[in-house]
C-alpha positions in Angstrom: -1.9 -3.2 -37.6 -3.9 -6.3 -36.2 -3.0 -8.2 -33.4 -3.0 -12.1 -33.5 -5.7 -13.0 -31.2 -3.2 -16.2 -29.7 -1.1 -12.9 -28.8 -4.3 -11.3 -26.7 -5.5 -14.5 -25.0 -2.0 -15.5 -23.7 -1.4 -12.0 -22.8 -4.3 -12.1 -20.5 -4.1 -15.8 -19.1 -0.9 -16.2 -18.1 -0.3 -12.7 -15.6 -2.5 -14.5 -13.5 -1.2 -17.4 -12.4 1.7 -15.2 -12.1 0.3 -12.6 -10.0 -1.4 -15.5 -7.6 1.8 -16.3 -7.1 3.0 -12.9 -5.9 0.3 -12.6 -4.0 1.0 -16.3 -2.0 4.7 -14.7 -1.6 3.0 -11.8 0.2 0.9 -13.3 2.0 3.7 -14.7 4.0 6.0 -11.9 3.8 3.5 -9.0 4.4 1.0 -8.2 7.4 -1.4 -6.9 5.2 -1.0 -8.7 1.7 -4.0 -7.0 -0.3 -2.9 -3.6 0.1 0.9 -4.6 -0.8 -0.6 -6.7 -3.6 -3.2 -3.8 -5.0 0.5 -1.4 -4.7 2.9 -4.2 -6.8 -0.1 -5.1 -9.4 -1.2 -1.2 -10.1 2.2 0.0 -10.6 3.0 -3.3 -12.6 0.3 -2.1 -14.5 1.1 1.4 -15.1 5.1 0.1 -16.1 3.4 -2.0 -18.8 1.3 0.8 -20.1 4.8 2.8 -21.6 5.4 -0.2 -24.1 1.8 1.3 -26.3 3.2 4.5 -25.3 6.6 4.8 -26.9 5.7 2.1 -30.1 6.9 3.4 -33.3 4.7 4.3 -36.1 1.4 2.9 -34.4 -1.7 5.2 -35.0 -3.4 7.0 -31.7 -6.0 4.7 -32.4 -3.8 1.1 -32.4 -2.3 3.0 -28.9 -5.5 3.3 -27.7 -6.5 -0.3 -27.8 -3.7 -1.3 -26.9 -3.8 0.6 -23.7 -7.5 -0.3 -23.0 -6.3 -4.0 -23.4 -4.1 -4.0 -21.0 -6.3 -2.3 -18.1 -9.2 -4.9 -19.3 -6.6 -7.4 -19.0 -4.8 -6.3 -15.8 -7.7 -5.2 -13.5 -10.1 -8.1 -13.7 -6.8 -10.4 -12.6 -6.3 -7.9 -10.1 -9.9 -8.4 -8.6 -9.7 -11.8 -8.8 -6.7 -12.7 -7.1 -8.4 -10.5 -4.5 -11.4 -12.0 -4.3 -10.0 -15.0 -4.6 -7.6 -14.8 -1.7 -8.4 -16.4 1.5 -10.6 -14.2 4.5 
């Protein structure tokens, strides 16, 4: 089963203007908005892993990528809105 690449690209762009903007909500609802952030994003990240998980008729091997592409996808955003954040 291939996967457009339009489908990958967009799937890795746009969470992170999205999840800049969860962290600027944090930032001034939370004391400590990193660790609140790293909580919300890694258990984002572990909800969007069950979609691979429970697809119908892919091989172990389309699941596989699939779940690889999304922690590639979801952990560098995850740094970077980090790193990105102000000191």
């Amino acid at each position: 089963m291939a996967i457009p690449g339009f489908l990958s690209f967009g799937s890795s762009v746009v969470p992170g203007p999205i999840a800049g903007l969860v962290y600027a909500a944090l930032e001034r609802l939370s004391s400590n908005p990193t660790s609140r952030f790293l909580q919300v994003s890694g258990a984002f990240l572990v909800v969007s892993l069950a979609g691979p998980l429970t697809m119908q008729g892919a091989t172990t091997v389309t699941v596989a990528v699939l779940l690889a592409m999304h922690v590639i996808a979801g952990a560098p955003i995850m740094w970077g809105v980090i790193r990105g954040a102000r000191p």
